[in-house]
N, C-alpha and C positions, 0 to 999 in steps of 0.2 A: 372486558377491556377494549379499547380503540388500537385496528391495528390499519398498517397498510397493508394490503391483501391482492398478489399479483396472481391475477385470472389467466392471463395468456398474454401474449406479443400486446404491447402497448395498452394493457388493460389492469390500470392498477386502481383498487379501490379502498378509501378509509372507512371501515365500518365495525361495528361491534363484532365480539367474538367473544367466545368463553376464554374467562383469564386461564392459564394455566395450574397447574395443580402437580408439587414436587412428587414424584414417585423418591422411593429408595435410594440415596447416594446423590438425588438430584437438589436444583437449586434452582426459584425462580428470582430470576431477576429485575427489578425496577429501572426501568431504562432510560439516564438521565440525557445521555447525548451519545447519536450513531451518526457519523459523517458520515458523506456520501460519495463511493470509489467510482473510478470510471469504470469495473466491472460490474458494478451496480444497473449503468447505464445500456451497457453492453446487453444484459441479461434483459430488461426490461424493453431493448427495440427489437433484438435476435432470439432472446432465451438462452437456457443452455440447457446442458442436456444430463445435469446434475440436481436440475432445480426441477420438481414436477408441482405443476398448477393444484390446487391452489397453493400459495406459498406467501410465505415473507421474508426479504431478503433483507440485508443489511448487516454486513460484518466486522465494521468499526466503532467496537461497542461499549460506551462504561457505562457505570449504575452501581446500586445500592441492592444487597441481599433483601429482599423482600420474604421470601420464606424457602425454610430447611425442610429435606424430606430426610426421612430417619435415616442413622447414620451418619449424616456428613461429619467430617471429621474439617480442622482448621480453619471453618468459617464461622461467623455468628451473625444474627440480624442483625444487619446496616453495616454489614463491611463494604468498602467502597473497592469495585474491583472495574478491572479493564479486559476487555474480551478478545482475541484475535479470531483470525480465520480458522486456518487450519486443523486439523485436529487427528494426531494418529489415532489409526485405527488397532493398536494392539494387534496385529492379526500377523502384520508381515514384518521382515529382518527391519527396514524402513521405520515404522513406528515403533517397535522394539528400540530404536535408537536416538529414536526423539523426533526425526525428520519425519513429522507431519505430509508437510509439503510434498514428498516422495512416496506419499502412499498407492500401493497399487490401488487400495479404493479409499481416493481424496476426498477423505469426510468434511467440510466446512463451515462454519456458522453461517447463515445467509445463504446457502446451497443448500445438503440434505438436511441441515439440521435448521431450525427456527431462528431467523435473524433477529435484528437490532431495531427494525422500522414498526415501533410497536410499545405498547406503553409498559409491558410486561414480556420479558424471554426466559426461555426455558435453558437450562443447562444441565443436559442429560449424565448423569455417570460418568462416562469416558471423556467428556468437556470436562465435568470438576476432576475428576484425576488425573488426566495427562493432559488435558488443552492448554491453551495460552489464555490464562483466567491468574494475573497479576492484580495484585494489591495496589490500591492506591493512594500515597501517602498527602498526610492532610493539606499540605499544601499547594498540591495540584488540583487544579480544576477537573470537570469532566468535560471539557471539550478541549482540554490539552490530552489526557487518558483516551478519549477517544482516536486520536492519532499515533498510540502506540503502535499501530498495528499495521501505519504503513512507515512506520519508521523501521520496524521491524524487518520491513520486508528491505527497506534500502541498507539497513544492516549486513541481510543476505546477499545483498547484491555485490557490493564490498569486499564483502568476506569472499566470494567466489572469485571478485576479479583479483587475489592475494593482494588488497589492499597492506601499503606498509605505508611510514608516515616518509615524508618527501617529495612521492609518485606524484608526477604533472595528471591530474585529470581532464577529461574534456566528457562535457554531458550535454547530449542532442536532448530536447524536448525540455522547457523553459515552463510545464507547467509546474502543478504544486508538486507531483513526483522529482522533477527536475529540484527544483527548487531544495527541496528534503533532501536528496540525495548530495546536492552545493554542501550545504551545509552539515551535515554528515562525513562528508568526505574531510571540510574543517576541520570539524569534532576531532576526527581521526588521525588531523598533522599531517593532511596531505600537503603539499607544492604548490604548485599552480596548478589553481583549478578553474575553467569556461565553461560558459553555461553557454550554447547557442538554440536559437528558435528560426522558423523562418517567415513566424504572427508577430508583427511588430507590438500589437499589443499585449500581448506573452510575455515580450520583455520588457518592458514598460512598468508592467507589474512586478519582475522581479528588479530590475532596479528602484521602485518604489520601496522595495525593501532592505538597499542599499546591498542589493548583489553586484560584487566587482565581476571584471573581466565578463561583460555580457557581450554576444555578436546576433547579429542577422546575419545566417548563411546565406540566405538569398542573394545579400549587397557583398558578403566576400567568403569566398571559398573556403572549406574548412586546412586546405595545407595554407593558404594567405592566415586562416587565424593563428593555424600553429607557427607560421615565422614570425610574430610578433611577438611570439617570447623565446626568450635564448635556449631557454632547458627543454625546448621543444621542437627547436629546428627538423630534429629526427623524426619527430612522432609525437603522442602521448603517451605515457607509460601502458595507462587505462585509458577505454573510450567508453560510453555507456549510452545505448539505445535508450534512452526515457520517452519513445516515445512508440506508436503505431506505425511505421513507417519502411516499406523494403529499400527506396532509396539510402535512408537514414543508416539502416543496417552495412548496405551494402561499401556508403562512402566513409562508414566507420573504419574499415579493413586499409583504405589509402590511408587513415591516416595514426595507426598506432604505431608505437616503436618499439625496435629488436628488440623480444624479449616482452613487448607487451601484453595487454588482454583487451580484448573487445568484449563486452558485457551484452549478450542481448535482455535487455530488462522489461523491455515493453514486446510483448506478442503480436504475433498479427493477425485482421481475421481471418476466419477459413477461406473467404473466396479473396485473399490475396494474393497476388502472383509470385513464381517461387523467386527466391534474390540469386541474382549471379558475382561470383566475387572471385579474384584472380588466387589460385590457390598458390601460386609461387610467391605473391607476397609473403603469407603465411610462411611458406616451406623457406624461404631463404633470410628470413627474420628473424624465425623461430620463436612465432609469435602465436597467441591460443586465442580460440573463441569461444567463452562459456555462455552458457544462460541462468537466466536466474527466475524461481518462480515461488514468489510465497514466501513465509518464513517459518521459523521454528519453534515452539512453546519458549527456549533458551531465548533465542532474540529478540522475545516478545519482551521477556523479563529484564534484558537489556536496554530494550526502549526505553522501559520503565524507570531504569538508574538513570538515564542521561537524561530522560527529560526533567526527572525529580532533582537532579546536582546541576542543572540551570546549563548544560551543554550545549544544547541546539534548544534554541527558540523555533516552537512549534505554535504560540498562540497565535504569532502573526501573521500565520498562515491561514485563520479565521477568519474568510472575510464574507459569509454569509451564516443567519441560523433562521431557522424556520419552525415553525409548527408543524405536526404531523398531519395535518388535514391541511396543510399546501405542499406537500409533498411532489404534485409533482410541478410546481412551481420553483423548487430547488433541482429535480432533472433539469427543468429548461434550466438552469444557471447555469449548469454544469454541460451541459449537454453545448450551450451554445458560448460555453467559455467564458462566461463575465467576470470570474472569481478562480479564488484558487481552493481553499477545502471549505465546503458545506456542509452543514450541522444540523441535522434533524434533532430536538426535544419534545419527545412526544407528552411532556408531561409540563408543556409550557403554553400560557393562555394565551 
C-alpha cells in the first residue's frame, strides 16, 4: 500500500509498504478520509515522544472494513466506520472506565498505534474492542465521519466546563476548533455564545460561515466584548482556550463569572512560559478552572448521533482535500492557516 511515512523532525515521506495483515480480534481498514489536527502538525515540526520514527500518524479517521482477522465479532466487510484517537488501555482504573483520554499509558491512533495517513490502517484488538471505532450511518459522508473525532473532543470539553443550556460562552481562538466548539456549544442550548481571534482572517472565515457574535480582541478588550451583552456584564458563565496561547489562558480568568469555568482546551508548547493569573479572582468568585484533553470512545459515539440527526454542520468545515502524495502540501495549509479542516484521501486520483 501507499503510506505517508514520518522518518524524523520534518521528514515525511509517501512510499510503498506492506499492506497490513489482520492478526486475531484485529481489523484492517480501508482508509477513505483522515483530516488533518493541529497535533498532527505539532508532531511532524517537534515530534513527540509517543510517536517513535518510523511511523504514520493521523487520527481523524473513517473508512471501509477491508478485512476480518478471526474472531471479530459485530463487524463484516464494508462496514463504514469512524476511528477516534484515543484508546484505553484496559490496564488502569481510567480505561476500565472508559476515559481513554486518562490513561496512565495514552494509547492513541496516530501515536503508538498506526494512523489514518495511509491507504490501509490497522486496528489492533483493544482499538476494536474498547476504542472509539463508531459506525457509520449511510447517509453520512467520510469527510463528515472523519470529524467525529474532533467534535468528540469539544463534546469533552463542554461536558468539563458543566456545560447546561442557557450558559453565556466566550471561545478565544476563531480556528476550526473554535469554530466546532461555537457551534456545539449551539447544539447544546447554550445563551450567548462569542467567538473571538486576534487574525482578522480567522474571523473572516468564521463569519463566512455566518458565525454571529465574532470579535477581534486585538481592536477590543475582552471585558469591552463582554459589556456588549447584558447577560454578561459580570463575566461569561464559560470561557474556553481554543487556542495555543498563555496570554489567552491567562485574560480568560478576568473574564468568567461567579461561579463560572475557564476551560483550558488548547495546550501549550513545552518551551512556553508559565501563565500568571490573579488567584483572588478565582477565590472570591468561586470560580474553577478545568482542562480538557482528548475524548472518550462514549463521545466519540456521540459525535456520531449529532452529526448523523443534522445537529451541527460539520461539512462546512471542509475547506480543503488532498491526495495522499501532496500530503505535505495540506500541512502547509494548515500549518500556514488558509483553511479550516483538511482532508487527506488516500485512495483518491
Amino acid at each position: 500500500m501507499k503510506a505517508a511515512i514520518l522518518m524524523g523532525i520534518k521528514d515525511m515521506r509517501v512510499q510503498e509498504v506492506d499492506t497490513p495483515v489482520p492478526g486475531k480480534g484485529e481489523i484492517v481498514l480501508k482508509v477513505r478520509a483522515c483530516a488533518v489536527c493541529g497535533s498532527d502538525i505539532r508532531i511532524f515540526y517537534h515530534g513527540n515522544d509517543r510517536v517513535t520514527y518510523p511511523a504514520i500518524i493521523g487520527h481523524e479517521i473513517s473508512g471501509e472494513v477491508f478485512e476480518l482477522g478471526e474472531g471479530v465479532e459485530g463487524f463484516e466487510a464494508g462496514d463504514r466506520l469512524a476511528v477516534g484517537a484515543d484508546v484505553p488501555n484496559m490496564r488502569d482504573d481510567w480505561g476500565k472506565a472508559g476515559m481513554a483520554n486518562l490513561c496512565d499509558i495514552n494509547y492513541a491512533m496516530g501515536y503508538q498505534l498506526q494512523g489514518g495517513f495511509a491507504e490501509y490502517c490497522l486496528l489492533n484488538e483493544l482499538v476494536v474492542n474498547y476504542g472509539p471505532v463508531t459506525k457509520i450511518p449511510e447517509h453520512v459522508s467520510f469527510e463528515e465521519a472523519s470529524l467525529c473525532e474532533p467534535l468528540a473532543c469539544c463534546i469533552n470539553g463542554l461536558e468539563l466546563a458543566f456545560m447546561q443550556p442557557g450558559k453565556s460562552i466566550l471561545i478565544i481562538g476563531a480556528g476550526p476548533i473554535g469554530i466546532l466548539l461555537y457551534r456545539t456549544a449551539i447544539a447544546f442550548g447554550a445563551g450567548t455564545v462569542v467567538l473571538t481571534d486576534i487574525e482578522e482572517a480567522r474571523l473572516n472565515l468564521a463569519r463566512s460561515l455566518e458565525i454571529e457574535n465574532v470579535f477581534n480582541s486585538k481592536e477590543l478588550s475582552l471585558p469591552d466584548i463582554a459589556a456588549h451583552f447584558r447577560d454578561c456584564k459580570g463575566g461569561f458563565n464559560i470561557v474556553i482556550t481554543a487556542c495555543s496561547s498563555p496570554e489567552a489562558q491567562e485574560e480568560a480568568v478576568g473574564v468568567v463569572s461567579k461561579r463560572g469555568v475557564v476551560n483550558y482546551f488548547g495546550g501549550l508548547p513545552e518551551n512556553a512560559r508559565k501563565i500568571s493569573i490573579s488567584s483572588n479572582t478565582l477565590h472570591y468568585s468561586e470560580a474553577f478552572i478545568t482542562g480538557s484533553h482528548g475524548s472518550t470512545p462514549r463521545q466519540h459515539r456521540l459525535a456520531m448521533k449529532i452529526i448523523a440527526d443534522e445537529r451541527i454542520d460539520v461539512k462546512s468545515l471542509v475547506s480543503h482535500v488532498f491526495r495522499l502524495d501532496d500530503i505535505i502540501d495540506a500541512f502547509n495549509v494548515v500549518e500556514q492557516r488558509k483553511g479550516l479542516k483538511v482532508i487527506i484521501k488516500p485512495h483518491q486520483n
